[in-house]
C-alpha positions in Angstrom: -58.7 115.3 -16.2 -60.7 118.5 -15.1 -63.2 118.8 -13.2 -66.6 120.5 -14.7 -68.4 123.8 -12.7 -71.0 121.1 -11.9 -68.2 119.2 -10.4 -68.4 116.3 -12.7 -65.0 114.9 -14.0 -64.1 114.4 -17.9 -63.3 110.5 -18.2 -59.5 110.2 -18.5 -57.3 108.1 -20.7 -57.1 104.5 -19.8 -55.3 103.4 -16.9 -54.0 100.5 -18.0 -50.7 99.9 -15.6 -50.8 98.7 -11.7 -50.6 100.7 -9.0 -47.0 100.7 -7.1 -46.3 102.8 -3.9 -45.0 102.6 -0.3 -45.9 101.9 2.9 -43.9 101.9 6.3 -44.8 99.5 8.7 -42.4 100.3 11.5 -44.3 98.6 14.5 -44.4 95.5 12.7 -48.0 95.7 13.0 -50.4 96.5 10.4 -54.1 97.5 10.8 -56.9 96.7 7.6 -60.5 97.5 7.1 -61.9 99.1 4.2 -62.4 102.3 5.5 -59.7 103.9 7.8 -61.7 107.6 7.4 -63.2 106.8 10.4 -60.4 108.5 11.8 -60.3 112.4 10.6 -56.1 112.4 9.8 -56.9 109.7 7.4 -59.4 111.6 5.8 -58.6 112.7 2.1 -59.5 114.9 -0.5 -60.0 112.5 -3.8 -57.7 114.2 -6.7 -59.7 112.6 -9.6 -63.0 110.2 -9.9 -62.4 106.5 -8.3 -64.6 105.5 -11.5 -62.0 105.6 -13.6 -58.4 103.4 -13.5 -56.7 106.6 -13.2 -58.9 107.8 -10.4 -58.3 104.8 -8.1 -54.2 105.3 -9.1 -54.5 108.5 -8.2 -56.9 107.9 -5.2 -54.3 105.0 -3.5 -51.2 108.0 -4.6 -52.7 110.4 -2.5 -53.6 107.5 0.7 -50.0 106.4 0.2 -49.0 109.9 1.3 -50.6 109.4 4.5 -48.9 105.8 4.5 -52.1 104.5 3.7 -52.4 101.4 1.6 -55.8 101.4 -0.6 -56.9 99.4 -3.1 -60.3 99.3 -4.8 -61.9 95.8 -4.8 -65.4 96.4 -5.6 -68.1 94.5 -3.4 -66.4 91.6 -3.1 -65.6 91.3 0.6 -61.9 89.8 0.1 -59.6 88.1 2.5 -56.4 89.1 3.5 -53.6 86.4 3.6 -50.1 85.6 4.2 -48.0 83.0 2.4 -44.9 81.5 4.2 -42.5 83.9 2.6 -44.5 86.7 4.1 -46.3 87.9 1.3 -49.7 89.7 2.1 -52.6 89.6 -0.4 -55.8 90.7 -1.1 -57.7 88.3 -2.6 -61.3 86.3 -3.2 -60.6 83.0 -3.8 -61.9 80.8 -5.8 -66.0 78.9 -5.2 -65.8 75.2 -5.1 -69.6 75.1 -6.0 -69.7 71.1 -4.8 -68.9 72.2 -1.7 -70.4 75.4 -1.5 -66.8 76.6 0.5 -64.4 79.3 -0.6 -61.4 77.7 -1.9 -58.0 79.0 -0.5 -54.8 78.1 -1.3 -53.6 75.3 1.3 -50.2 77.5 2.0 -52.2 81.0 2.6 -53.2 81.9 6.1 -56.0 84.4 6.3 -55.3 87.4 8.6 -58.5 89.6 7.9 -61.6 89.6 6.3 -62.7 92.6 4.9 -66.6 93.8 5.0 -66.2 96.4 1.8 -69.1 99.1 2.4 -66.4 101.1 1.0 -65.8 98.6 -1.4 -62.0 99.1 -0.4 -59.2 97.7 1.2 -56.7 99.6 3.3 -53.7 99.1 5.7 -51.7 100.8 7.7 -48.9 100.9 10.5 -51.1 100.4 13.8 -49.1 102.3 15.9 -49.5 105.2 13.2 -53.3 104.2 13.4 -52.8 105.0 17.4 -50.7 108.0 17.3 -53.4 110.1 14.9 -56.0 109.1 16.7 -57.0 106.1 15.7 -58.9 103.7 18.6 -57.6 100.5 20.2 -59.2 97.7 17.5 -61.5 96.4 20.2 -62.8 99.9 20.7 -63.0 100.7 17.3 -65.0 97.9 16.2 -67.3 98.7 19.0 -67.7 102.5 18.3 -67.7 101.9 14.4 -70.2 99.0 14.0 -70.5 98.8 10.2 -66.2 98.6 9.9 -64.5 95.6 11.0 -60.6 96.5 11.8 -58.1 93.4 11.8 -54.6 93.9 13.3 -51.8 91.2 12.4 -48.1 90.9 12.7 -45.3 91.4 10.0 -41.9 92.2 9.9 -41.4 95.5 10.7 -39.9 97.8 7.6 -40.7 99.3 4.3 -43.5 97.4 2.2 -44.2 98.0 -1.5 -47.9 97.6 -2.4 -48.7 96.6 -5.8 -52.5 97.1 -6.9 -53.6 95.2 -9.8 -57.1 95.9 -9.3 -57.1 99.7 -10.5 -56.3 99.1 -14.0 -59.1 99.8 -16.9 -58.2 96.0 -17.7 -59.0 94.0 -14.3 -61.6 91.2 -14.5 -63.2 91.7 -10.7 -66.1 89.8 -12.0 -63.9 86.1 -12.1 -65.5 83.4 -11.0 -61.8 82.0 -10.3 -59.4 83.4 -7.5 -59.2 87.2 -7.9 -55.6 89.0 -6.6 -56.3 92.7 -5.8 -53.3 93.3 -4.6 -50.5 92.3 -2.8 -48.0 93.9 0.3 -43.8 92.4 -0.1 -41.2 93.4 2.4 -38.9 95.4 0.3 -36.7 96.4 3.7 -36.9 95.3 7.2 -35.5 97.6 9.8 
């Protein structure tokens, strides 16, 4: 993909795969909102166009660098949840339209909700969140009133962060449960 000298960007092959990278988590802590550029260390310099599968691939690459966590998940304003086993995902789930209530599974737990003027999702280690800058959550959402940053617990250790959302294929659109992605201990220190 190149970049024009109006700064326009040829459309790329189809990304057609999930995204699969790394986080560390080593406070056992993670923070999520959908825009963690509020703080300037996790500001980023996009490699490609997010309008494209392989933009938002090579978008969440680049965060995962910075131990960022990203995923693209449209205007959707998903949940965050935690199965039993630990899993975390990002998901909308499912309208009952009877009773006008989202529809969640009955062994999920949700941790965050996400307001997506970015129309992201991101996580990272909290402490790292603290140590480049980052505010305490309550002061955050205070001095950044259009974010809403959630901190929850997990097992401290190495997370792999599987997007499903970034491929050319995804159906965000599904009136049924919608998985962006999801966040599985792969090591706990």
């Amino acid at each position: 993909m190149t970049q024009t000298a109006r700064g326009y960007y040829d459309q790329p092959p189809a990304f057609l795969e999930n995204t699969v990278i790394e986080i560390s988590v080593p406070s056992g802590r993670l923070i999520a909102t959908d825009d963690l550029r509020t703080v300037k260390y996790f500001e980023i310099d996009p490699p490609m166009s997010i309008n494209y599968g392989a933009g938002l691939d090579a978008w969440a690459k680049k965060f995962a660098e910075i131990n960022v966590a990203y995923a693209f998940v449209g205007n959707t304003c998903p949940s965050v949840t935690r199965l039993p086993d630990g899993l975390i995902q990002v998901v909308t789930p499912a309208w009952n339209e009877e009773t006008d209530e989202a529809e969640f599974n009955d062994d999920e737990v949700v941790v965050a909700k996400i307001c997506t003027d970015l129309w992201a999702t991101m996580l990272t280690d909290y402490q790292g969140w603290l140590d480049h800058g980052g505010p305490e959550v309550e002061a955050a959402n205070e001095r950044y009133a259009l974010t809403v940053f959630t901190v929850f617990d997990v097992t401290p250790g190495k997370y792999r962060w599987t997007v499903y959302s970034h491929s050319d294929r995804f159906d965000r659109d599904s009136l049924d449960r919608v998985t962006y992605a999801q966040l599985e201990l792969v090591e706990a220190y």
